[in-house]
C-alpha positions as a Markdown table, in Angstrom:
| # | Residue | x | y | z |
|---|---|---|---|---|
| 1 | Unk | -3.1 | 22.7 | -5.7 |
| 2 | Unk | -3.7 | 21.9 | -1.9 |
| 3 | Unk | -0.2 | 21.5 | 0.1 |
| 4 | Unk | -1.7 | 18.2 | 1.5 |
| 5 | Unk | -2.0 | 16.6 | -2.3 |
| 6 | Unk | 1.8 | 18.2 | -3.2 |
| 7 | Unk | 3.0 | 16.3 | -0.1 |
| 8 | Unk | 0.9 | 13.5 | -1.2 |
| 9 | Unk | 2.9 | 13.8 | -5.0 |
| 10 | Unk | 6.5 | 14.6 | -2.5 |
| 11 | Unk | 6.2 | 11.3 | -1.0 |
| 12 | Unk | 5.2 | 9.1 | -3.9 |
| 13 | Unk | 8.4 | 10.4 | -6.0 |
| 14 | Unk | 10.5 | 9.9 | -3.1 |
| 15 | Unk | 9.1 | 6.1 | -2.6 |
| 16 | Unk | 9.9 | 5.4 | -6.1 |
| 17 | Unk | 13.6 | 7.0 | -6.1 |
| 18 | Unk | 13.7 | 4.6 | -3.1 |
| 19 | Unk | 12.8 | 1.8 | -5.1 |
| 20 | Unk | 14.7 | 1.9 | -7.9 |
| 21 | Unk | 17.8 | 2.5 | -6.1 |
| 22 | Unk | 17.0 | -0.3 | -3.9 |
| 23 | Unk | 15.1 | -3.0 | -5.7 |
| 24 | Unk | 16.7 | -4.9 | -9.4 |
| 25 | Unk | 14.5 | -3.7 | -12.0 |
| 26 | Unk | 14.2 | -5.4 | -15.3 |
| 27 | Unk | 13.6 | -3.1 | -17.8 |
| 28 | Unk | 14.1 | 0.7 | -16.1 |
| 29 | Unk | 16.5 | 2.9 | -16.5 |
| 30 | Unk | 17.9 | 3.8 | -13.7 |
| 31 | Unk | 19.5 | 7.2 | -15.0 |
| 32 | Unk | 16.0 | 8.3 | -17.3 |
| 33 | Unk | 13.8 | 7.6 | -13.9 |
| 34 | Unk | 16.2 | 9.6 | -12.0 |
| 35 | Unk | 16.0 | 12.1 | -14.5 |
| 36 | Unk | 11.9 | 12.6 | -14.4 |
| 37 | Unk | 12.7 | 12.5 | -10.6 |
| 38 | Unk | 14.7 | 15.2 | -10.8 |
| 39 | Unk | 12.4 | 17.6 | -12.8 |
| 40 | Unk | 9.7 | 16.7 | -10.6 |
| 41 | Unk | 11.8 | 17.8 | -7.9 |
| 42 | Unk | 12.3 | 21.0 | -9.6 |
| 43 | Unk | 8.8 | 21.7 | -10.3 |
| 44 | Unk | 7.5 | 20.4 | -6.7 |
| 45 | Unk | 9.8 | 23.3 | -5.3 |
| 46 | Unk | 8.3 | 25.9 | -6.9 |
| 47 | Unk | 5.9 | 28.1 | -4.9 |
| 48 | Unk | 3.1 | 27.0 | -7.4 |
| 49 | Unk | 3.9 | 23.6 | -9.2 |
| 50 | Unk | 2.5 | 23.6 | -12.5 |
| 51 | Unk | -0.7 | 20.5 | -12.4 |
| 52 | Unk | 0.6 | 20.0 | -16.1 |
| 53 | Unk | 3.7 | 19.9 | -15.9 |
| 54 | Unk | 3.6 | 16.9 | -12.8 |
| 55 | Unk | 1.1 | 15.0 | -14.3 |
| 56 | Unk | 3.3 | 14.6 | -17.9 |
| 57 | Unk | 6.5 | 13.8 | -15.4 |
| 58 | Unk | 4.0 | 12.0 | -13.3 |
| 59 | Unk | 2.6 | 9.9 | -15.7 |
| 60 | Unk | 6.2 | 9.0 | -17.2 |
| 61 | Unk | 7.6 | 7.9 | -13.9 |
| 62 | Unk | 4.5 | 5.5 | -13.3 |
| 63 | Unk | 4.7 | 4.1 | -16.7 |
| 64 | Unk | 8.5 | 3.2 | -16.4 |
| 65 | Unk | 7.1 | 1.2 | -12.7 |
| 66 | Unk | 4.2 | -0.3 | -13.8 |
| 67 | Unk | 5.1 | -3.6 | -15.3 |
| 68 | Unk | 8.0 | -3.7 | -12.2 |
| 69 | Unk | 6.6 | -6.3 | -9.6 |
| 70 | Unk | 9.4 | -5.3 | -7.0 |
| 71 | Unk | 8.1 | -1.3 | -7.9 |
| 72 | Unk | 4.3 | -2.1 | -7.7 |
| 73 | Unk | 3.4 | -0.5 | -4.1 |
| 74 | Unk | 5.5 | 2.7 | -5.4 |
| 75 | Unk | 3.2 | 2.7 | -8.3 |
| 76 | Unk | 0.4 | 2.3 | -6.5 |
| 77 | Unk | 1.2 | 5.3 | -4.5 |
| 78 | Unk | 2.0 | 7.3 | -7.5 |
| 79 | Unk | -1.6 | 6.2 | -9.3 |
| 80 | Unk | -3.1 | 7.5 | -5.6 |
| 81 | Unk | -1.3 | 11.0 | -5.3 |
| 82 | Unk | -2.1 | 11.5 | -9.5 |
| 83 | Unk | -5.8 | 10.8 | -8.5 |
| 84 | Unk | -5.7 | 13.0 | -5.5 |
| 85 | Unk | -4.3 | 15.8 | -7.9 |
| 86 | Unk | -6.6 | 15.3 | -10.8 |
| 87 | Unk | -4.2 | 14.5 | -12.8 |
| 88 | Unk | -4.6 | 10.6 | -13.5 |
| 89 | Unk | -3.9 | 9.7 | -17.1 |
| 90 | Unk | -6.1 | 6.7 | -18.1 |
């Protein structure tokens, strides 16, 4: 995977940590989120992320945001950097 689509994926995850810990979701879990955060830190700090791997923590993090209205640019962002990777789940 190109560096500029893994910094692409870096700063989606790192808009939504913002938003959850910033914004009053409705229905999220603050702790699960921050755990699918956490392994995708873990796997984006590995010298070859695996595309799999991302795009199963990937597409969990955007489903927890996408019926979050305060949440929806951070989705957005994560539904851009999936598609940059070639890893959007319909």
């Amino acid at each position: 995977m190109e560096q500029a689509v893994l910094d692409g994926i870096r700063r989606a995850v790192q808009a939504a940590h913002k938003v959850v810990h910033t914004a009053k979701l409705d229905s999220c879990d603050v702790d699960d989120i921050d755990e699918v955060i956490d392994a995708l830190d873990h796997e984006l700090a590995r010298p070859h992320p695996n595309k799999n791997t991302l795009a199963t923590y990937l597409n969990s993090l955007a489903r927890s945001l996408r019926s979050e209205p305060p949440a929806s640019d951070a989705y957005v962002q994560l539904n851009d950097a999936m598609r940059d990777a070639g890893i959007l789940e319909n």
